[in-house]
TIKOLFI-575772 format. One record per residue: residue number from 1; residue in three letters; x, y, z of N, C-alpha, C in turn. Coordinates in steps of 0.02 Angstrom, whole numbers. Layout:
<pts>
+-----+--------+--------+--------+--------+--------+--------+--------+--------+--------+--------+
| num | residu |    n.u |    n.v |    n.w |   ca.u |   ca.v |   ca.w |    c.u |    c.v |    c.w |
+-----+--------+--------+--------+--------+--------+--------+--------+--------+--------+--------+
| NUM |    ALA |      X |      Y |      Z |      X |      Y |      Z |      X |      Y |      Z |
...
+-----+--------+--------+--------+--------+--------+--------+--------+--------+--------+--------+
</pts>
This chain:
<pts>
+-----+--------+--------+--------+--------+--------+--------+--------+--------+--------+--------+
| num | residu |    n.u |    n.v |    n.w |   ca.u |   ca.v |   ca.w |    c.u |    c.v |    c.w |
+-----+--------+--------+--------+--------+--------+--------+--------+--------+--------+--------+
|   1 |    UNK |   1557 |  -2221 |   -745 |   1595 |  -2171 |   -781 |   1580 |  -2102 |   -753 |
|   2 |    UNK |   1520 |  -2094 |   -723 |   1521 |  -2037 |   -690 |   1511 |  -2052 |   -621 |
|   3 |    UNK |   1560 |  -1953 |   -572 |   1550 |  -1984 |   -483 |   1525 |  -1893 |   -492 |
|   4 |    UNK |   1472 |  -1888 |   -470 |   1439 |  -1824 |   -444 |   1439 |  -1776 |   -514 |
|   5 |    UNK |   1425 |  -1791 |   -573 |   1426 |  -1744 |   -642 |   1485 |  -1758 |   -657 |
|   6 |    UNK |   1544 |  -1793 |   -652 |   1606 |  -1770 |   -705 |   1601 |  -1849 |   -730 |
|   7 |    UNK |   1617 |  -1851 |   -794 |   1642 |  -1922 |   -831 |   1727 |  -1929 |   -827 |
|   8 |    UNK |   1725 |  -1986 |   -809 |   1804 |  -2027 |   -793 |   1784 |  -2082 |   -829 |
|   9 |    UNK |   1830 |  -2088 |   -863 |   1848 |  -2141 |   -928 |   1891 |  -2189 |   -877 |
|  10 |    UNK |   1890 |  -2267 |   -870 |   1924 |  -2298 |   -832 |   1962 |  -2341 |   -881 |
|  11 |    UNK |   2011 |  -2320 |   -904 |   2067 |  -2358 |   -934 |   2090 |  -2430 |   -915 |
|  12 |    UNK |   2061 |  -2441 |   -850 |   2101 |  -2508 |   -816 |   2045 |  -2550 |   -840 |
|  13 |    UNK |   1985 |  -2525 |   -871 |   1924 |  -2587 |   -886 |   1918 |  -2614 |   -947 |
|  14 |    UNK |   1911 |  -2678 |   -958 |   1952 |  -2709 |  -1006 |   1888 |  -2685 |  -1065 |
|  15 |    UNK |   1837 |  -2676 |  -1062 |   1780 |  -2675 |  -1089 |   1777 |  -2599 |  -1137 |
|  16 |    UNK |   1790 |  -2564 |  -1092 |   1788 |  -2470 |  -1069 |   1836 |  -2467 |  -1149 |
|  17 |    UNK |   1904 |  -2502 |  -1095 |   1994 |  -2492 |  -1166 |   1959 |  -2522 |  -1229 |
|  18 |    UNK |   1930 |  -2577 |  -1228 |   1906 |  -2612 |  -1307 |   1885 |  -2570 |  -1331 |
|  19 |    UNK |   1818 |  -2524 |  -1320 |   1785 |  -2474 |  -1359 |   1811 |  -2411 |  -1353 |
|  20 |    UNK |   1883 |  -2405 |  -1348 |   1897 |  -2321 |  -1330 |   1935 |  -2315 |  -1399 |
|  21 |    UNK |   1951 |  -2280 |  -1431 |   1960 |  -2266 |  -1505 |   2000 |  -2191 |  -1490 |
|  22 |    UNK |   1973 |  -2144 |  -1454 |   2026 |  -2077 |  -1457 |   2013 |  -2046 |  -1366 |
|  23 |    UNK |   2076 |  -2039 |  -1325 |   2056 |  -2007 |  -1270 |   2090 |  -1943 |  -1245 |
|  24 |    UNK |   2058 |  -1888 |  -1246 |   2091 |  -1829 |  -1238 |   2150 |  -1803 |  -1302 |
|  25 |    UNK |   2107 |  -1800 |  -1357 |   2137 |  -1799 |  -1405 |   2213 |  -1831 |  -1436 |
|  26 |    UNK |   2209 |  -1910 |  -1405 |   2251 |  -1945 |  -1425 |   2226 |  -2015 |  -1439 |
|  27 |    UNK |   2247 |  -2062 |  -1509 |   2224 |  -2108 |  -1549 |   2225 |  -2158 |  -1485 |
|  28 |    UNK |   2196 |  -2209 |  -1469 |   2223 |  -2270 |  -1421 |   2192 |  -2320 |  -1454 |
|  29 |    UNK |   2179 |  -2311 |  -1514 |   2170 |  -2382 |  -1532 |   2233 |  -2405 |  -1578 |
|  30 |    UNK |   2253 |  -2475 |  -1581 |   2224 |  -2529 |  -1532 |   2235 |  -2527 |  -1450 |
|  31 |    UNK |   2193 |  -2574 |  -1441 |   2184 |  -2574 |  -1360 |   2256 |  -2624 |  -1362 |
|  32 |    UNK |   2295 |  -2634 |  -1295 |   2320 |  -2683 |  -1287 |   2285 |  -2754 |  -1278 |
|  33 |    UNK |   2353 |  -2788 |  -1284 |   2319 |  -2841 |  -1290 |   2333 |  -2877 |  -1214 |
|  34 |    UNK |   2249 |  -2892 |  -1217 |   2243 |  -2933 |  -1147 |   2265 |  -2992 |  -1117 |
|  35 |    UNK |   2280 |  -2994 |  -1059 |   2343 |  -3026 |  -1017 |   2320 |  -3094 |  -1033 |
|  36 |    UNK |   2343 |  -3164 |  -1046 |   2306 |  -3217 |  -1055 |   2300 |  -3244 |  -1008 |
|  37 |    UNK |   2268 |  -3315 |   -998 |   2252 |  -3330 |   -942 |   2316 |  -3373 |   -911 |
|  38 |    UNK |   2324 |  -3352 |   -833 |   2374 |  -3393 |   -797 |   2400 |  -3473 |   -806 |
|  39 |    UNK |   2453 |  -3496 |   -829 |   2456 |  -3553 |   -833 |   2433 |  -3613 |   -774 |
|  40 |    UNK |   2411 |  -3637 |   -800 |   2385 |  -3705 |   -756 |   2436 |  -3767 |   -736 |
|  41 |    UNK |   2421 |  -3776 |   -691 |   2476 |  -3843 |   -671 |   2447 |  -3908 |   -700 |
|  42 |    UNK |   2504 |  -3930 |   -733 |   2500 |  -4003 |   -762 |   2476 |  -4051 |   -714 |
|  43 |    UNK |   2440 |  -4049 |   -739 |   2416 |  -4135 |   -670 |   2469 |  -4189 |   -693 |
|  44 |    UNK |   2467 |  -4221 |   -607 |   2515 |  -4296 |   -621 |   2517 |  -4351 |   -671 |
|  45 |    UNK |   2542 |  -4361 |   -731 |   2549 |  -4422 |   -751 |   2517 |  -4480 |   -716 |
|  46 |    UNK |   2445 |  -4501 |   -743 |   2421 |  -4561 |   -735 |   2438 |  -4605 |   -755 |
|  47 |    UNK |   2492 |  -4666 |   -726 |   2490 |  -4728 |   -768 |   2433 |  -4777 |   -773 |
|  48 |    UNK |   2420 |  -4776 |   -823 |   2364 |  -4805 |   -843 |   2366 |  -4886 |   -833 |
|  49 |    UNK |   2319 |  -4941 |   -836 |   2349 |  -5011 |   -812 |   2363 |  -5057 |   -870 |
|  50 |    UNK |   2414 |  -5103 |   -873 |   2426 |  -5130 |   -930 |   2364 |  -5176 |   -956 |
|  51 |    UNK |   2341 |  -5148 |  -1019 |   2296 |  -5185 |  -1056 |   2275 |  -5262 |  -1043 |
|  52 |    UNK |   2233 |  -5297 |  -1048 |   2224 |  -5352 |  -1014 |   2249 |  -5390 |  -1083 |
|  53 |    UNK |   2265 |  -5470 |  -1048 |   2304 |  -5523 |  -1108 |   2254 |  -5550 |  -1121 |
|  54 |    UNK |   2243 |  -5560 |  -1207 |   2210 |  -5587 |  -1218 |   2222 |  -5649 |  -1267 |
|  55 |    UNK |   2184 |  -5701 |  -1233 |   2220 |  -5786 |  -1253 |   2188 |  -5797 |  -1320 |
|  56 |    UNK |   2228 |  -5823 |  -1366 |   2212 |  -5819 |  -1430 |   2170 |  -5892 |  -1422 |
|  57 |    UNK |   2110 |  -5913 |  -1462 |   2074 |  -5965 |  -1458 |   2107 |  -6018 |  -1496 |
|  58 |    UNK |   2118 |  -6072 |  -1495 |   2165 |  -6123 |  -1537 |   2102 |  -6170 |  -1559 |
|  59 |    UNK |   2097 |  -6198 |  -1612 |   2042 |  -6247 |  -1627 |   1968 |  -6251 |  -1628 |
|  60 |    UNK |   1971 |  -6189 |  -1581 |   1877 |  -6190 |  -1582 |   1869 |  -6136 |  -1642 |
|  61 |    UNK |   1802 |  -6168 |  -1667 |   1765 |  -6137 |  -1735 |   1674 |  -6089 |  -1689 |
|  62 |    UNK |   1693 |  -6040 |  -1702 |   1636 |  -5995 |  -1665 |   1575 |  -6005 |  -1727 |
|  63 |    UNK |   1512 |  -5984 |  -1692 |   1442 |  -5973 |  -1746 |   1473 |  -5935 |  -1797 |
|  64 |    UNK |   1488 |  -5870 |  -1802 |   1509 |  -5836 |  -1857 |   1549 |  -5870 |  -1919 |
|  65 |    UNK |   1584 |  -5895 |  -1872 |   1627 |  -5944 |  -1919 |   1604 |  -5981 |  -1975 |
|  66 |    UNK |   1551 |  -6030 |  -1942 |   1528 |  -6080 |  -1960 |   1465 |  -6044 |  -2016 |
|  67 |    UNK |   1440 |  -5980 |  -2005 |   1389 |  -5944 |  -2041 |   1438 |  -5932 |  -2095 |
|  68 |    UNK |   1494 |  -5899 |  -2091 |   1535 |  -5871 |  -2171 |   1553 |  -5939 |  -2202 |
|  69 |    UNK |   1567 |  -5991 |  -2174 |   1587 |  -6049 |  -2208 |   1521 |  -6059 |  -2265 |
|  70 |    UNK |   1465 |  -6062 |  -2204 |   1405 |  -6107 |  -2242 |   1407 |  -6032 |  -2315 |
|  71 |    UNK |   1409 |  -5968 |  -2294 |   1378 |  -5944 |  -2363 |   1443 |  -5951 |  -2407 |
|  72 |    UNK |   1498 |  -5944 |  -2408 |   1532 |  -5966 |  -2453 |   1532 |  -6018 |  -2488 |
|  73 |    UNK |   1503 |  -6074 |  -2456 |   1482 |  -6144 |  -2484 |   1429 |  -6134 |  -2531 |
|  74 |    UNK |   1373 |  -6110 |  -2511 |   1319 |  -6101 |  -2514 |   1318 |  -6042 |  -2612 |
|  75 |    UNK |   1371 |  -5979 |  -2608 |   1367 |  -5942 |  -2657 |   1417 |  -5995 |  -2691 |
|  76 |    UNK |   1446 |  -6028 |  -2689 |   1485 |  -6075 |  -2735 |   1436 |  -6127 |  -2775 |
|  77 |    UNK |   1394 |  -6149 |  -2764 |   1332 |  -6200 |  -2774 |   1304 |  -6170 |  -2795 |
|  78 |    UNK |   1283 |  -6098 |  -2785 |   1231 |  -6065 |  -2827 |   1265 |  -6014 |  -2881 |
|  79 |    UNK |   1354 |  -6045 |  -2890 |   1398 |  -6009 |  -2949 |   1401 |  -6066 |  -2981 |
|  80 |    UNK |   1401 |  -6116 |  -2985 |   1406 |  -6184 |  -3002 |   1365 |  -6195 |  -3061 |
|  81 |    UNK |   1292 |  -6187 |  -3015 |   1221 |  -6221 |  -3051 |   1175 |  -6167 |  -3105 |
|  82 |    UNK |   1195 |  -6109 |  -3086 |   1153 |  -6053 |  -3085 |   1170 |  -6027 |  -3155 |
|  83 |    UNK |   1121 |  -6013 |  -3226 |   1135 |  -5958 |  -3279 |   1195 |  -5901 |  -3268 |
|  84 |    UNK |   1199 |  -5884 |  -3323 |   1290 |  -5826 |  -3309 |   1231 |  -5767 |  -3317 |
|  85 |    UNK |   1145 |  -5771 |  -3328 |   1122 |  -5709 |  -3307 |   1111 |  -5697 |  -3238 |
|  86 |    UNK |   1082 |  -5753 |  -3220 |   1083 |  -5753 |  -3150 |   1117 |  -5724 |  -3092 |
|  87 |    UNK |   1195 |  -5758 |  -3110 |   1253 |  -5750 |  -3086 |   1264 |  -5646 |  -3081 |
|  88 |    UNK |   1251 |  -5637 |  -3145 |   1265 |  -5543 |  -3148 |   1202 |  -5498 |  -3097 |
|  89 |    UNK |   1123 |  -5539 |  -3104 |   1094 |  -5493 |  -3067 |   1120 |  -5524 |  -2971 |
|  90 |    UNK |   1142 |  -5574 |  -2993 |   1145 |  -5587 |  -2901 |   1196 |  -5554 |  -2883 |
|  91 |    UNK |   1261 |  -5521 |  -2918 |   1299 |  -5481 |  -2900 |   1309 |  -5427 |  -2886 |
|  92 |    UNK |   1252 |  -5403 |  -2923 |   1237 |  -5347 |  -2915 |   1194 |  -5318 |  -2845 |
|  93 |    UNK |   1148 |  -5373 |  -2849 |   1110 |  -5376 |  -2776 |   1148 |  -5375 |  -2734 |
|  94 |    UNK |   1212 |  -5414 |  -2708 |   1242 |  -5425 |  -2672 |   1274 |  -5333 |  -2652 |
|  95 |    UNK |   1294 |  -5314 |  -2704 |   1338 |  -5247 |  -2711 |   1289 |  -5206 |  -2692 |
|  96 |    UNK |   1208 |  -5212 |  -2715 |   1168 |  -5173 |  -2686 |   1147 |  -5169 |  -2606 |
|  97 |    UNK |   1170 |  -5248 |  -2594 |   1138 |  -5241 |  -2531 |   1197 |  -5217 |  -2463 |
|  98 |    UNK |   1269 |  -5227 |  -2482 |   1329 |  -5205 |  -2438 |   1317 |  -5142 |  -2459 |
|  99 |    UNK |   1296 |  -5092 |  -2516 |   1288 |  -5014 |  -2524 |   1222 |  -4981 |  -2466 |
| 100 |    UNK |   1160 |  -5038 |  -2486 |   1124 |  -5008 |  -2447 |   1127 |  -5018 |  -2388 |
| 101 |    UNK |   1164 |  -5082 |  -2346 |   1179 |  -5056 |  -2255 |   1229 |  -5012 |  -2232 |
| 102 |    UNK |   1281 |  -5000 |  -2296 |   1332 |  -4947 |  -2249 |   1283 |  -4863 |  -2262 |
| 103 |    UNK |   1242 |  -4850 |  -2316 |   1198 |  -4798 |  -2321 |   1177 |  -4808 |  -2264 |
| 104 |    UNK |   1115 |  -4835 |  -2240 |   1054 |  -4850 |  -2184 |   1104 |  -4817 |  -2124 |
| 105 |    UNK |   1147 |  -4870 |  -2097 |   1186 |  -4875 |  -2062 |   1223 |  -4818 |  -2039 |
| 106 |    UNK |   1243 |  -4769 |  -2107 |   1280 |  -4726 |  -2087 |   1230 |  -4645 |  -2090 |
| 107 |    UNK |   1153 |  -4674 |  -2078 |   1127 |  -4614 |  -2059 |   1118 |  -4593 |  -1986 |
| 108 |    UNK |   1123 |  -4514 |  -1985 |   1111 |  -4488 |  -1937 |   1037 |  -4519 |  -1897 |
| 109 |    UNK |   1037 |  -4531 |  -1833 |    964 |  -4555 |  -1817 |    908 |  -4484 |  -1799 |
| 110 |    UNK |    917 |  -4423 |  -1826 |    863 |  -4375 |  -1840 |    857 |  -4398 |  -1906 |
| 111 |    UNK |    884 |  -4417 |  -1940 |    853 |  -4429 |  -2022 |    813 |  -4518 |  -2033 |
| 112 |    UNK |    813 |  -4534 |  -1983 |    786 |  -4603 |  -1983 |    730 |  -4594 |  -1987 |
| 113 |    UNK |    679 |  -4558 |  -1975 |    621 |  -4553 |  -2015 |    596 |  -4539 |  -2062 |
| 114 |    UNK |    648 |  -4480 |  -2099 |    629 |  -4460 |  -2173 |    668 |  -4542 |  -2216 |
| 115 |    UNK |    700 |  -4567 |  -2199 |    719 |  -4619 |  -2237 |    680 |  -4671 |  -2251 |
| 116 |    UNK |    625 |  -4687 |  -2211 |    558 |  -4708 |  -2222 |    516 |  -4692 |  -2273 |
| 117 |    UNK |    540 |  -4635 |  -2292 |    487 |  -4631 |  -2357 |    515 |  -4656 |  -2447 |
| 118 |    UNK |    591 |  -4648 |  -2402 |    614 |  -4672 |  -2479 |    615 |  -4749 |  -2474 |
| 119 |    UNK |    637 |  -4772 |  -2396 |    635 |  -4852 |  -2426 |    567 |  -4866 |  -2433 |
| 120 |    UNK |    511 |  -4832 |  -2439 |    445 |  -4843 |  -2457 |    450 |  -4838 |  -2534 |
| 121 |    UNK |    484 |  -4776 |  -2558 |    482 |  -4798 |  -2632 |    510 |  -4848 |  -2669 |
| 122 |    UNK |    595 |  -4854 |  -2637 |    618 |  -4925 |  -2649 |    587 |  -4988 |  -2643 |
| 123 |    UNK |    543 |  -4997 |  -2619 |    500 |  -5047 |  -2605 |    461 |  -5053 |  -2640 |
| 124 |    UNK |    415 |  -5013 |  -2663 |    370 |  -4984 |  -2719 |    407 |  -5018 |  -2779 |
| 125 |    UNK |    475 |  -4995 |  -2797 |    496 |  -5021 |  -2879 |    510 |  -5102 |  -2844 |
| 126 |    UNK |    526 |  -5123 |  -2780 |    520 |  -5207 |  -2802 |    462 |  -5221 |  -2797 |
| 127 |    UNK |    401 |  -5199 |  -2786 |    351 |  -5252 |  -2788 |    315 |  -5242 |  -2879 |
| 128 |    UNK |    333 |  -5172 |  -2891 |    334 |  -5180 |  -2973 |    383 |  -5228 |  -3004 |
| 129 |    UNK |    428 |  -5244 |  -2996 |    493 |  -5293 |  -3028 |    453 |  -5339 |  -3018 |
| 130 |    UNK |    443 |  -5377 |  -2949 |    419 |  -5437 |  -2927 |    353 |  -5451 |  -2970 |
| 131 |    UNK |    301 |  -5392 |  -2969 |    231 |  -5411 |  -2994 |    252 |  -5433 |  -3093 |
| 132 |    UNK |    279 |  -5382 |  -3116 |    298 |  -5388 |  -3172 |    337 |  -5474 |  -3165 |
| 133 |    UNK |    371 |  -5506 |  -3150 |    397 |  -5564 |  -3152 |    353 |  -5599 |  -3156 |
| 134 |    UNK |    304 |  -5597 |  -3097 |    253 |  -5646 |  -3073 |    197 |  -5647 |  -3140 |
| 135 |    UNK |    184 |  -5602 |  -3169 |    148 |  -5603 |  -3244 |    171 |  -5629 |  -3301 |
| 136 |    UNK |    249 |  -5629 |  -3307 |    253 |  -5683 |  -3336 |    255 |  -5758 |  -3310 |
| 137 |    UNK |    269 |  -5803 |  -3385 |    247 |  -5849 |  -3373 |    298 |  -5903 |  -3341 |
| 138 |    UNK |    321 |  -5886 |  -3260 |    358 |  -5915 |  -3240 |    339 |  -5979 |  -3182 |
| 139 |    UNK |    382 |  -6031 |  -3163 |    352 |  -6049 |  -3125 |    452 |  -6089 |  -3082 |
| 140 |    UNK |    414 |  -6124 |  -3026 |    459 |  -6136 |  -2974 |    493 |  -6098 |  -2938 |
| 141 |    UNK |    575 |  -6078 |  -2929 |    624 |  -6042 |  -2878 |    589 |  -5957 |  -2904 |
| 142 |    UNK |    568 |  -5936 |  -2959 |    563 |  -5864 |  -2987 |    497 |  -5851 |  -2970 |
| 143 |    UNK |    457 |  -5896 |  -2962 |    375 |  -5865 |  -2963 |    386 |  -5868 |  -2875 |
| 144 |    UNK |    413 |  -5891 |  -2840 |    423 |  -5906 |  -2750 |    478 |  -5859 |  -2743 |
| 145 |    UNK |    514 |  -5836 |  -2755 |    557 |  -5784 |  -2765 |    498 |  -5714 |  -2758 |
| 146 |    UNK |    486 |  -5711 |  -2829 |    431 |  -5637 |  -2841 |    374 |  -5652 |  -2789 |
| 147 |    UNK |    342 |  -5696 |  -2763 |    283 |  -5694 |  -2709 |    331 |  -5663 |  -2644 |
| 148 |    UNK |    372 |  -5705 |  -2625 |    396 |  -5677 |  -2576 |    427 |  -5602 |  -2586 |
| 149 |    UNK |    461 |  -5588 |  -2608 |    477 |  -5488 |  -2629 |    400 |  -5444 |  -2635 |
| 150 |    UNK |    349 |  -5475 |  -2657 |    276 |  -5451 |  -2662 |    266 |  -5433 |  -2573 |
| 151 |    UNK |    281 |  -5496 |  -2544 |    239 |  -5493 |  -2473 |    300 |  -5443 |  -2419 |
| 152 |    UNK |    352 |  -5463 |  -2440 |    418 |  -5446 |  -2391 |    387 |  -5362 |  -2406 |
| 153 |    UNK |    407 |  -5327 |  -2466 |    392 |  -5268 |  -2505 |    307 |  -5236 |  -2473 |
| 154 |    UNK |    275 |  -5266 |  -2454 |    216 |  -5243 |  -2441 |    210 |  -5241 |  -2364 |
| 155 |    UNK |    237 |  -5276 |  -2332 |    253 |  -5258 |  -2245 |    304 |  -5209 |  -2240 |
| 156 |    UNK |    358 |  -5188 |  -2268 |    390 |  -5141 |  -2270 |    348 |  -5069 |  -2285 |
| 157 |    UNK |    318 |  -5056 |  -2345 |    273 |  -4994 |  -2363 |    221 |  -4980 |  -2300 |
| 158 |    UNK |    178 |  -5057 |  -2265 |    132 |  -5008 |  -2246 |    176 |  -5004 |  -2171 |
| 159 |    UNK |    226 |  -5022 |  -2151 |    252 |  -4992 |  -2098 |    290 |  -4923 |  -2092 |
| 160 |    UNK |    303 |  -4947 |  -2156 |    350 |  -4858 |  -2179 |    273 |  -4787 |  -2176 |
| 161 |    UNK |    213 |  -4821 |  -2198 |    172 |  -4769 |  -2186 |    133 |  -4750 |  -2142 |
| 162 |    UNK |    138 |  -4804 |  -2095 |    126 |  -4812 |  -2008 |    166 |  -4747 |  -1985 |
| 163 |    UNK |    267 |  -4750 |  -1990 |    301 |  -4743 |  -1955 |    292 |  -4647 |  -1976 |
| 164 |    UNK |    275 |  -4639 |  -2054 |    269 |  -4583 |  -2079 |    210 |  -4540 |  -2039 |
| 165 |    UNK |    157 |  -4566 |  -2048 |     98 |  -4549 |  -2028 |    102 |  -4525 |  -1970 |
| 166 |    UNK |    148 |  -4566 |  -1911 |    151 |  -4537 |  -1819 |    200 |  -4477 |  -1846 |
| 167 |    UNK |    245 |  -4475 |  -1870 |    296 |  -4422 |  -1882 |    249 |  -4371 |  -1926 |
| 168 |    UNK |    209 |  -4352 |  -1944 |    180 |  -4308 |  -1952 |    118 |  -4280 |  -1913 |
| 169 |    UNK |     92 |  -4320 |  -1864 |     61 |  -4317 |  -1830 |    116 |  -4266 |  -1772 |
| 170 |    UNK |    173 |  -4290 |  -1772 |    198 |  -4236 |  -1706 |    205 |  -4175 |  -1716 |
| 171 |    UNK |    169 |  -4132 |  -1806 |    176 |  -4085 |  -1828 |    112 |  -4061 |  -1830 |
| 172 |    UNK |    105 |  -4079 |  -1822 |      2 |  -4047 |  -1815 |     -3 |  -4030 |  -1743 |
| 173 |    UNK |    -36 |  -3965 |  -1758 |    -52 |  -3914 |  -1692 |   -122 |  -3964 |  -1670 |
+-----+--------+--------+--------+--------+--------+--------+--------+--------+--------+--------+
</pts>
């Protein structure tokens, strides 16, 4: 802006015009508005390649298959035989357990470690459910039921406080 003591205001600088507000006692704001950028040439139309054919399978029964068959069989036999209390907490389980993999599932993996501490508490209220069962006076499918949620429930906590414990460790100076 300056050549040997005099100041020259350079109007042609896009920077200079943004911050100029009054020049030689005349308003210039607003600045014009700046030229946009030159259009670009369309690139060529890629034809892309036709999708590959895919042969529909006729008659064969895949593993999956044969896995949804067996549990449909399987929750039919145990709708069959099973108490109508039974029937309400297993539905619920069921509802609990398609809630809790699209949750899990649909966490961010920076939050996969703080989620460790809650399925530590969730775990916590089944091995209270389970222990409370196991005190009463039950025995066969319910007392092997509650042992196993005891043991499943207790490898879960102390891994959740394994996994806690290194994640706080990367916070210590």
């Amino acid at each position: 802006m300056t050549k040997g003591g005099e100041y020259k205001v350079d109007l042609e600088d896009e920077v200079v015009r943004g911050a100029l507000i009054v020049h030689q006692g005349e308003v210039t704001w607003p600045p014009p508005k700046p030229a946009g950028p030159p259009p670009q040439a369309k690139p060529a139309p890629v034809k892309s390649p036709p999708p590959p054919v895919v042969e529909k399978r006729k008659g064969k029964i895949s593993g999956l298959d044969f896995a949804l068959i067996g549990l449909a069989i399987a929750f039919f036999v145990i709708g069959q035989g099973a108490p109508n209390d039974f029937l309400g907490h297993f539905s619920v389980f069921v509802l609990a357990c398609v809630v809790g993999w699209q949750v899990v599932w649909n966490v961010t993996p920076a939050l996969h470690t703080p989620l460790m501490s809650v399925t530590n508490a969730i775990s916590g209220i089944i091995i209270i459910g389970a222990l409370v069962q196991l005190k009463a006076d039950v025995t066969g499918l319910a007392a092997i039921l509650s042992l196993v949620a005891v043991v499943i429930s207790s490898i879960n906590i102390a891994g959740g406080f394994l996994v806690t414990k290194r994640m706080l460790k990367m916070f210590q100076k």
